[in-house]
Rosetta silent file (secondary structure, phi, psi, omega in degrees, C-alpha in Angstrom):
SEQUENCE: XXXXXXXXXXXXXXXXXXXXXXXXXXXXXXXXXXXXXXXXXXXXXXXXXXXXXXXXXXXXXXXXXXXXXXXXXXXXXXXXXXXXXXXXXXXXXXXXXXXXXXXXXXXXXXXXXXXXXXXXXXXXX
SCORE:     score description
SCORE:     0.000 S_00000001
   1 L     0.000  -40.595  174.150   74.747  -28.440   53.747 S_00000001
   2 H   -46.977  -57.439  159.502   72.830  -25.596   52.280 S_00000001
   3 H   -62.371  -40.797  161.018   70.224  -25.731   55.754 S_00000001
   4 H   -32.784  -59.209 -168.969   73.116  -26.069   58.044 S_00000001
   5 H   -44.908  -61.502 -152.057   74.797  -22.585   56.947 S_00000001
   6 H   -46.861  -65.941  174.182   71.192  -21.029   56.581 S_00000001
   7 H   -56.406  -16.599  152.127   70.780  -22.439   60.493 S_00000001
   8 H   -72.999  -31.896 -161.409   73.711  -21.265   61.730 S_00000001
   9 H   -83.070  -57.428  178.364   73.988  -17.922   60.311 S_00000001
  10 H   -42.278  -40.904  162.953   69.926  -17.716   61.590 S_00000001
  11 H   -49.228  -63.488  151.917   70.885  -18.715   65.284 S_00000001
  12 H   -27.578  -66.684 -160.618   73.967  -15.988   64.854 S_00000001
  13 H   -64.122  -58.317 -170.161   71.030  -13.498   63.523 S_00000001
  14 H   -80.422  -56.571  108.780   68.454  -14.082   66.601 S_00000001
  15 H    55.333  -79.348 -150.001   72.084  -14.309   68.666 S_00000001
  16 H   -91.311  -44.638 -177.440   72.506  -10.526   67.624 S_00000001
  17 H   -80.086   -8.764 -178.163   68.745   -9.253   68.211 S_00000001
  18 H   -82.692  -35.386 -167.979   68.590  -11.013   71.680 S_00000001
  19 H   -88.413    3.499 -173.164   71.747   -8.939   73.140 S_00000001
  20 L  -101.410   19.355  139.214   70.924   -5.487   70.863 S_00000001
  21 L  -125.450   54.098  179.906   67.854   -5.724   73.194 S_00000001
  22 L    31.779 -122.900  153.421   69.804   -5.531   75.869 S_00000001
  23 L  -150.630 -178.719 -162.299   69.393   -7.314   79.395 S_00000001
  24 L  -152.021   95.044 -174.695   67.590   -7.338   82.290 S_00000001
  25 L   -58.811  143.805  173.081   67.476   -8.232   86.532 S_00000001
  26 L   -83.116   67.345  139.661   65.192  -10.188   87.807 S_00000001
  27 L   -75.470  127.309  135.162   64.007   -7.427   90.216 S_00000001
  28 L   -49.205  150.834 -179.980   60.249   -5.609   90.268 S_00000001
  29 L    38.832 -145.992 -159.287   60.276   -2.246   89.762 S_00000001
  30 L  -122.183  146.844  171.825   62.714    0.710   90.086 S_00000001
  31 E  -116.183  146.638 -179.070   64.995    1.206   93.196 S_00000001
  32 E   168.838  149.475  169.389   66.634    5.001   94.185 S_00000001
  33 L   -64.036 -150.773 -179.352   67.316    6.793   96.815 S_00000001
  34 H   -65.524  -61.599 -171.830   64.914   10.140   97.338 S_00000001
  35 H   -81.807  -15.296  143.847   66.195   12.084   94.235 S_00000001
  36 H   -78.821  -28.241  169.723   66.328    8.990   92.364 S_00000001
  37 H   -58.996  -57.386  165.682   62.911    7.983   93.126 S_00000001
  38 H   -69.085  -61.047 -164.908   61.751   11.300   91.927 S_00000001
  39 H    -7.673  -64.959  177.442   64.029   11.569   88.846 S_00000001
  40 H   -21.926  -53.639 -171.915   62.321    8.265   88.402 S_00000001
  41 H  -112.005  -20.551  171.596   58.981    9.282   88.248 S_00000001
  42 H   -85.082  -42.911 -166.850   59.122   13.398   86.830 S_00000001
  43 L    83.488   -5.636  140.954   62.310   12.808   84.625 S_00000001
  44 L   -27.361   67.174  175.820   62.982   16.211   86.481 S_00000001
  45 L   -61.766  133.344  173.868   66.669   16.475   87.798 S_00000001
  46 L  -151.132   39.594  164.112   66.401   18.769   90.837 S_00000001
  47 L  -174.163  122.794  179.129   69.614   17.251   93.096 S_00000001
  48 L   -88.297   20.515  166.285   72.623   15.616   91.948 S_00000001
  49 L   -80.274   17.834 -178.855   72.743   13.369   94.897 S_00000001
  50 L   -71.988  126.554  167.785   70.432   10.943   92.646 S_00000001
  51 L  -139.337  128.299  174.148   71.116    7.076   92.248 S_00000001
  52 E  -146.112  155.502 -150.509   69.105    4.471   90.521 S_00000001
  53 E  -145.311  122.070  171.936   68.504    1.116   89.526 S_00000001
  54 L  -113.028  160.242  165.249   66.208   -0.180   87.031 S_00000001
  55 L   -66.538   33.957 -175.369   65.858   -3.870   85.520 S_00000001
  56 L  -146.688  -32.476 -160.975   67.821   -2.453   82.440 S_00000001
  57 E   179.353  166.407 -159.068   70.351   -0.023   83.866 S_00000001
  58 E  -138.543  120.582  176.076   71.955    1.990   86.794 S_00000001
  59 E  -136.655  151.198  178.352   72.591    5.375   86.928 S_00000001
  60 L  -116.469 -146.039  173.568   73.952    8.256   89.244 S_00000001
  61 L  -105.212    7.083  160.525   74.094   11.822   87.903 S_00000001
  62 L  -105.522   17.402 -168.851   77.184   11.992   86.461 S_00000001
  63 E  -163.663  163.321 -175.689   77.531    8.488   84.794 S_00000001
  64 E  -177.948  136.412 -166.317   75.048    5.671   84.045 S_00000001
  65 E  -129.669  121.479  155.138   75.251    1.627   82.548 S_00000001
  66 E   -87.177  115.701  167.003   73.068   -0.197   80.347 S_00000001
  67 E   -60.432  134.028  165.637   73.107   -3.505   81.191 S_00000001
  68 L   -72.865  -47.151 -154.477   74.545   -6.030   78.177 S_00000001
  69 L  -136.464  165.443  174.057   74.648   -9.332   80.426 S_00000001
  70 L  -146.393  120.397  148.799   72.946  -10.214   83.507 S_00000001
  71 E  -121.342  171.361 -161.302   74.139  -13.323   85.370 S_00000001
  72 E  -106.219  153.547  124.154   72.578  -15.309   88.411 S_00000001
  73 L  -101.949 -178.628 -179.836   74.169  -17.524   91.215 S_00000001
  74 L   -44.466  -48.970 -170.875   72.525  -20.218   93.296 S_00000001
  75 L   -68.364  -32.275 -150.357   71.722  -17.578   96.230 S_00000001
  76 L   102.681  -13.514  165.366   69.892  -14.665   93.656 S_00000001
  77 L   -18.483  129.038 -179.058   73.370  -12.945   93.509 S_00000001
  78 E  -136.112  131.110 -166.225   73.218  -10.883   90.142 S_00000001
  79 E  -115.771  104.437 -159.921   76.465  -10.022   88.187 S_00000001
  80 E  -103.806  134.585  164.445   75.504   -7.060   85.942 S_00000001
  81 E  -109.087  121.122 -172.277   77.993   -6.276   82.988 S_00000001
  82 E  -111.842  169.988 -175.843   77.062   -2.467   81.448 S_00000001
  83 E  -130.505   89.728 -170.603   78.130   -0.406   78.637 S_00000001
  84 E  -111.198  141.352  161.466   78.278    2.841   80.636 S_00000001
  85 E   -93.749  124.049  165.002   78.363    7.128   80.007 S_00000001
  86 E  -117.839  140.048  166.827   79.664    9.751   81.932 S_00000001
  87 L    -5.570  165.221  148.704   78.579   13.498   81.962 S_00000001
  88 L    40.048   11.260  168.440   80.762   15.683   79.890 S_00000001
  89 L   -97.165  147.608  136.866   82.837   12.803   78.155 S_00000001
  90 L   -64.269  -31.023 -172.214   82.857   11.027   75.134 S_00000001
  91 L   -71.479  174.697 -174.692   83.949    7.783   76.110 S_00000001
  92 E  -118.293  131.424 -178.125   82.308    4.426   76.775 S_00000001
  93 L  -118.498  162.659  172.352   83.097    2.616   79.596 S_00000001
  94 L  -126.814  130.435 -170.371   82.795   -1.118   80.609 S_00000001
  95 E  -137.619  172.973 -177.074   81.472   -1.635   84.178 S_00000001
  96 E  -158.091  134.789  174.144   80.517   -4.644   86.609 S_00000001
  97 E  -119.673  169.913  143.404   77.879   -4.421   89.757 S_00000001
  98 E  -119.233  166.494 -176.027   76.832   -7.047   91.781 S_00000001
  99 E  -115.300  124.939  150.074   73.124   -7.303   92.935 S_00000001
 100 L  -105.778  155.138  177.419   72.124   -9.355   95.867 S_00000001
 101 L   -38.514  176.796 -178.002   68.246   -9.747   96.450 S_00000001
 102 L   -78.582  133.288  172.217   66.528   -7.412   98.248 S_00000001
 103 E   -86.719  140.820 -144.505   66.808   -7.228  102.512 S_00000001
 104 L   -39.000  -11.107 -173.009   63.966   -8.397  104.341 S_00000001
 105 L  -105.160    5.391 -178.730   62.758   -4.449  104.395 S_00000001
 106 L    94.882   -8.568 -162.270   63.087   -4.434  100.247 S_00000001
 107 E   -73.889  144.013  148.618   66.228   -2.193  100.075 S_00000001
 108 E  -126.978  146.787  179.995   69.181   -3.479   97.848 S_00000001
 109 E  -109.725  138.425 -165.874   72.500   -2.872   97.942 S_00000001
 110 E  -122.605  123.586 -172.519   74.491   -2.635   94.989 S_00000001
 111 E   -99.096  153.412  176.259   78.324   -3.401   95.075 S_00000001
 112 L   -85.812  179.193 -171.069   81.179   -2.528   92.087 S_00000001
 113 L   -54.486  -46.407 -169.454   83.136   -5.094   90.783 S_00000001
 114 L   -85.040   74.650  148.727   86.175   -4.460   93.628 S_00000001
 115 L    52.667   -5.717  175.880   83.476   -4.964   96.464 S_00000001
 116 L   -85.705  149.519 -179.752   82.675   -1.438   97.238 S_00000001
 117 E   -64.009  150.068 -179.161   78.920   -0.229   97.960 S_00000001
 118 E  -106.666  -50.863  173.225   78.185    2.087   94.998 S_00000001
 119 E   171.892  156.591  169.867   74.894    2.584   97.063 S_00000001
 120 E   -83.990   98.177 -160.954   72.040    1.432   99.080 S_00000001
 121 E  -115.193 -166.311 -163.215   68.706    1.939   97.521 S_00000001
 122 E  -134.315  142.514  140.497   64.646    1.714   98.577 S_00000001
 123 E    -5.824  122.505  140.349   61.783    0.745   96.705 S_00000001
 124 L   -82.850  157.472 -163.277   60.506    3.718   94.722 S_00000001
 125 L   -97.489    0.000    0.000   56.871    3.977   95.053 S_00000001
């Protein structure tokens, strides 16, 4: 009885360190427009028309989500649930994208939860 607890509580334990390292799509590389694509690679904000997409998180410049969950459908469809920050706030937010693969030229489009594009991004290089 003593090895049950101990295995449950241990599952629970590994449980807790797989999501407090957060999640991740199964995309290569980084996606952004122009000003995310540099952000991307100087860490240099120098236009706040910037949006980007990493396997870990999505950000524009006033707000940005770490993904928690990632899930798949049958097609590659990706259902990202974040823990997101905006500029000048305190709060915490809860957000939902969807991902579909990349279109035949590599670009993805990333939709909110109600169906709207949040944006269209490119390879960064």
């Amino acid at each position: 009885m003593v090895a049950r607890r101990w295995g449950a509580a241990m599952v629970m334990v590994l449980a807790g360190a797989a999501s407090a390292a957060g999640a991740e799509l199964a995309l290569q590389g980084n996606y952004g427009n122009a000003e995310g694509c540099a952000y991307l690679k100087t860490n240099t904000l120098t236009n706040d028309a910037l949006r980007y997409l990493t396997p870990q998180g999505l950000s524009s410049y006033g707000s940005g989500c770490d993904f928690v969950a990632v899930h798949a459908d049958d097609r590659g469809n990706q259902l990202t649930q974040g823990i997101c920050h905006y500029e000048g706030e305190d709060m915490l937010g809860a957000e939902s994208h969807i991902i579909p693969p990349p279109d035949a030229a590599g670009a993805v489009r990333i939709f909110t939860a109600d169906g709207e594009i949040w944006a269209e991004l490119e390879p960064c290089s």
